[in-house]
N, C-alpha and C positions, 0 to 999 in steps of 0.2 A: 635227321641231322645230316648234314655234311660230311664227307668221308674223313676230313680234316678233323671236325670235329668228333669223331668214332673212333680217333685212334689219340683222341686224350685231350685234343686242343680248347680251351677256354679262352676265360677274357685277363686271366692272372700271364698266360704264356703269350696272349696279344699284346699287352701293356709291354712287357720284358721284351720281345720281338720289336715294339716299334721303338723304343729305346736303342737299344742297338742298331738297327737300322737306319737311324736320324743321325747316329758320328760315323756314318761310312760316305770315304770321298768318293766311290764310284757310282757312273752314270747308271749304272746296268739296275736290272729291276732284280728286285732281291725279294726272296720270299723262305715262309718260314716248312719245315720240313722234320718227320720226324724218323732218328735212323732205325732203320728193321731191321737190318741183319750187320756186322761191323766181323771182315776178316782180314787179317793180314793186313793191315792200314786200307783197306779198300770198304765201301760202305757202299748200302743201298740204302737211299732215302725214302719214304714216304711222303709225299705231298699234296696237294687240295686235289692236282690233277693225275697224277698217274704212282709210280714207282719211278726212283730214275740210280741210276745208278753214281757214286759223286767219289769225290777225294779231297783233302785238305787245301789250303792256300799255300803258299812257301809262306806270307807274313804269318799265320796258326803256328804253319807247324817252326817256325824260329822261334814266335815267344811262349812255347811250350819247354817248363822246365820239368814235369813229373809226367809220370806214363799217364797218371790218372787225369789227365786233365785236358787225354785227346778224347774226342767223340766215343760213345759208347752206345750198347743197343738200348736205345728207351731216350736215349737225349733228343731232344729237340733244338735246330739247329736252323743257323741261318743261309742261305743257300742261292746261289748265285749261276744261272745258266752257262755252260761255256758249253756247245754243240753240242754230243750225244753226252756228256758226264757233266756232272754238276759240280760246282767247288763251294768247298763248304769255309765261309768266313767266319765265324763264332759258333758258341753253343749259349744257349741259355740256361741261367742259374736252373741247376737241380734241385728238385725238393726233396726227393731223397735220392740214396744210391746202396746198391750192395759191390761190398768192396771187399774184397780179398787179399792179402799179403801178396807182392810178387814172389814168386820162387825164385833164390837165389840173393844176392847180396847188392846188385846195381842200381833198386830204384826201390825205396821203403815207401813210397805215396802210395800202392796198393795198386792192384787192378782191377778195376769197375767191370763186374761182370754185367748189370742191368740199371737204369738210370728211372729215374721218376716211377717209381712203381707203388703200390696200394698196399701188398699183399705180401710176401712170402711162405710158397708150399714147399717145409719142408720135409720132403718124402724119403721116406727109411722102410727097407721090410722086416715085415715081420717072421720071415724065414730069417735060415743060421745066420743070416748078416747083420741082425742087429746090435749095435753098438751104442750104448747109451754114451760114455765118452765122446764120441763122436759127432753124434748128436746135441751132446750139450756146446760143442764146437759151433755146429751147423747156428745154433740157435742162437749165441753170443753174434754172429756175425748176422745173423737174420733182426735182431734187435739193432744191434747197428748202425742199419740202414737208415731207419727212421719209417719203414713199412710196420704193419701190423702182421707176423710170424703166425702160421700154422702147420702143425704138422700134419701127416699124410699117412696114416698107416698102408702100407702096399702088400698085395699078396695076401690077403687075407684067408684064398683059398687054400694055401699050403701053408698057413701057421699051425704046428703042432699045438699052441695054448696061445689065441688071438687073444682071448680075455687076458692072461698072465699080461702078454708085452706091452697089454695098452696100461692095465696099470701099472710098470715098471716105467713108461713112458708120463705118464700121468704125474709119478713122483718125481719127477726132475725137468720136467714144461710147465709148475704151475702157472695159473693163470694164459697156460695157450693152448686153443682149442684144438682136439683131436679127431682127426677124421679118420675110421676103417675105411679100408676098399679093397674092394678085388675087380679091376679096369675089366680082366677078361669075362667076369662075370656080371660086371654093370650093378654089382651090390653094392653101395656106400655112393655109388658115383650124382646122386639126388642133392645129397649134402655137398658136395664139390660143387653142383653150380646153383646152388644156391646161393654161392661164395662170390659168383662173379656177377658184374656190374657192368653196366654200361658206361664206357670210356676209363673204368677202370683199369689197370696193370698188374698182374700176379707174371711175380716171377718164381720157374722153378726152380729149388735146388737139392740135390741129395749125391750120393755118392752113384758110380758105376754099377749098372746093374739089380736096381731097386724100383725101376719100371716107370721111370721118370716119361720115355717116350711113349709109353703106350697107354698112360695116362693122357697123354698131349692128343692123343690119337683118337682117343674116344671119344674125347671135345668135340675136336675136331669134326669127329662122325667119318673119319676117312684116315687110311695110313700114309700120311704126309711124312710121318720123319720115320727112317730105320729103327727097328729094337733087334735086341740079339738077346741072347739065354746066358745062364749063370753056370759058371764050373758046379759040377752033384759035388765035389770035397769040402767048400768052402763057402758057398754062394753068391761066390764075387763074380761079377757081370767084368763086358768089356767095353772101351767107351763107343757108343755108335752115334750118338751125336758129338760133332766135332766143331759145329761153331753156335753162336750163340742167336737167337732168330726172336722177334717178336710177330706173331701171331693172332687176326683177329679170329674170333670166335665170333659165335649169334650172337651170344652176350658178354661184353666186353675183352679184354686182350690177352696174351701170354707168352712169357717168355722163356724157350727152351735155355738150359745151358748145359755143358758137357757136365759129366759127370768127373766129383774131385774125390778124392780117395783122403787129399791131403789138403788142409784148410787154414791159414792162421790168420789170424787179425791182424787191420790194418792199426788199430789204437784198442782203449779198455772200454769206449761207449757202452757196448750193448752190455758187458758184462754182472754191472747190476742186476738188470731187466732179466738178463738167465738163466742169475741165481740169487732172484729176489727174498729166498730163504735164507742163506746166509747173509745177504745185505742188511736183514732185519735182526736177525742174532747180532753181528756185529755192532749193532747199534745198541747194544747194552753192555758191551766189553766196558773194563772196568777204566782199560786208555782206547785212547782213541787213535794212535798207532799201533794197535794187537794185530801180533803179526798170528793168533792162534796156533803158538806152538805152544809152549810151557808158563806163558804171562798169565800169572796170579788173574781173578776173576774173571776170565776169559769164557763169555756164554756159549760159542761157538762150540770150544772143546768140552764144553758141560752137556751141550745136545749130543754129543758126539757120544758121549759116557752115561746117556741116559736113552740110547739108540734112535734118538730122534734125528740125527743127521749119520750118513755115512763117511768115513774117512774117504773113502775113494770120491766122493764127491768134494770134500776138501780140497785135496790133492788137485784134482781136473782145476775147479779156481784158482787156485795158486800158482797152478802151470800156465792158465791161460792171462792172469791177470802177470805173473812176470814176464811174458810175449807181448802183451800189448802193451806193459811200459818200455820195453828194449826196443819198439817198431817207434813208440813217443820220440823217444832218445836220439834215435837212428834218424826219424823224419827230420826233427829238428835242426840234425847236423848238416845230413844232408841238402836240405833246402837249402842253408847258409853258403855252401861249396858252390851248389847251381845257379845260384842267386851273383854271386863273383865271378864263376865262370858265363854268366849270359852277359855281363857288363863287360868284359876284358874280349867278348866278340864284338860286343858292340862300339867300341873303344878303338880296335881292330881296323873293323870298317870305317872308321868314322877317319882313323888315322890315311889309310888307303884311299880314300876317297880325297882327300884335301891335297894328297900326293897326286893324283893324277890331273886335279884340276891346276893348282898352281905350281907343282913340281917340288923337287926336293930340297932346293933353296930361300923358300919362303923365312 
């Protein structure tokens, strides 16, 4: 296959590519490109012939109104030569994406940590640091995307009870597969690539310090990305990967991302799918607004009172399901604000422009 074709390309992103490229007025020869590594507004593309290094258009980046909707690592893009950097004119529809809450209150559209991807590995150890909470986070936002979610047990070599955490793991992933590993010791890592595919995408994700890079590494066959060691008090790592990279392998792609400590959704999509045990309770509630606090026939709080469901796993739902309707609320306003504020530029210019052609007495 073609290098183009090795790092995802078909006949679904050719159709979409020539499309795009048939409404554009310039002469120049435009071709399609996929981004590998995206920092700081700066991008490195992938392309049929080399890697090239590229940057947005001014017409992109004007009719950009949500952070989510500049280039990401895994997009696939349309790309236009200009000397040694390339400019990037469009991207093409995504088929899926993992998206994250921005941090902070300026832009609720979320931030695309990985674009078009297959897979999600997401990796937690099984030393002091695992958090099911946490995890059940990871996994809301890994369903999402619209990938197919796994998780990674890490560190297998230093779990005091690897059996205990996978089935503690087990009880709150059903239906997604679980993989043990220990990277340093190359145990469990047969079932990892058996996971990967050719031209497919697995992106990573797990918190700081749960061996996300040295996982990458062993793929790899080679220490390509830094790892660093976990404080003995707590065993929280520090982050050593700092941007986000997609990587071929022998057999199909991957993509690092820093390590998040803190995760929220961008909407309630995945939230079913990663707690499809309560999605099914709730479908025997006696209304079908039960909020499962104190509502009469309420099945939910009946598992709960007959130890089949945990309160603390309630609770997590309830926390993450009122965060992804408050991000709903929040998108929808602000899109409306951005949507008035791109027209009142463009109104702007439009007004400046007629001023300087016929003057101000027209």
């Amino acid at each position: 296959m073609s290098d183009l074709e090795a790092f995802g390309w078909d006949d679904g992103h050719a159709a979409a590519f020539a499309g795009l490229v048939s409404n554009g007025s310039s002469g120049a020869r435009r071709e399609p490109g996929r981004v590998v590594v995206e920092e700081r507004g700066q991008y490195l593309v992938r392309t049929a012939l080399d890697e090239s290094p590229a940057e947005i258009s001014g017409r992109f980046r004007f009719g950009v109104t949500e952070t989510a909707d500049f280039p990401a690592v895994g997009d696939w893009v349309v790309l236009e030569r200009a000397g040694r950097t390339a400019v990037i004119h469009a991207t093409l529809p995504r088929r899926t994406a993992l998206v994250r809450r921005t941090p902070g209150d300026r832009d609720s559209s979320g931030q695309v940590l990985a674009a078009n991807i297959d897979l999600v590995f997401v990796v937690t150890s099984m030393d002091g640091d695992l958090n099911l909470r946490r995890l059940e986070r990871f996994l809301a936002v890994a369903w999402e995307s619209g990938a197919q979610p796994i998780v990674v047990l890490s560190k297998e070599d230093v779990a005091a009870d690897p059996r205990g955490a996978q089935l503690a793991v087990d009880a709150i992933a059903q239906g997604v597969p679980i993989l043990s590993v220990s990277a340093l010791r190359g145990s469990g890592m047969d079932a990892i690539r058996e996971r990967l595919l050719d031209r497919q995408t697995v992106a990573v994700v797990g918190s700081s310090g749960v061996g996300k890079s040295t996982l990458i590494n062993v793929l790899l066959g080679e220490a390509l990305l830094d790892t660093g060691g976990v404080r003995e008090d707590d065993s929280r790592g520090r982050h050593t990967t700092t941007r986000r990279h997609l990587l071929r392998l022998s057999r199909g792609l991957i993509i690092d991302t820093p390590g998040m400590r803190e995760l929220g959704l961008a909407d309630e999509g995945g939230l079913d799918r990663a707690f499809d045990d309560i999605a099914a309770l709730a479908a025997d509630c006696r209304f079908t607004d039960c909020a499962h606090r104190s509502e009469p026939g309420c099945a939910v709080r009946l598992a709960i009172d007959h130890g089949a469901l945990t309160e603390e796993r309630l609770e997590a739902h309830q926390k993450l399901e009122q965060e992804g309707a408050h991000q709903a609320r929040r998108h929808d306003a602000l899109a409306r604000i951005a949507e008035r504020k791109k027209w009142k530029q463009i109104g702007a210019a439009t007004s400046r422009h007629m001023r300087e052609k016929y003057g101000d007495d027209r």
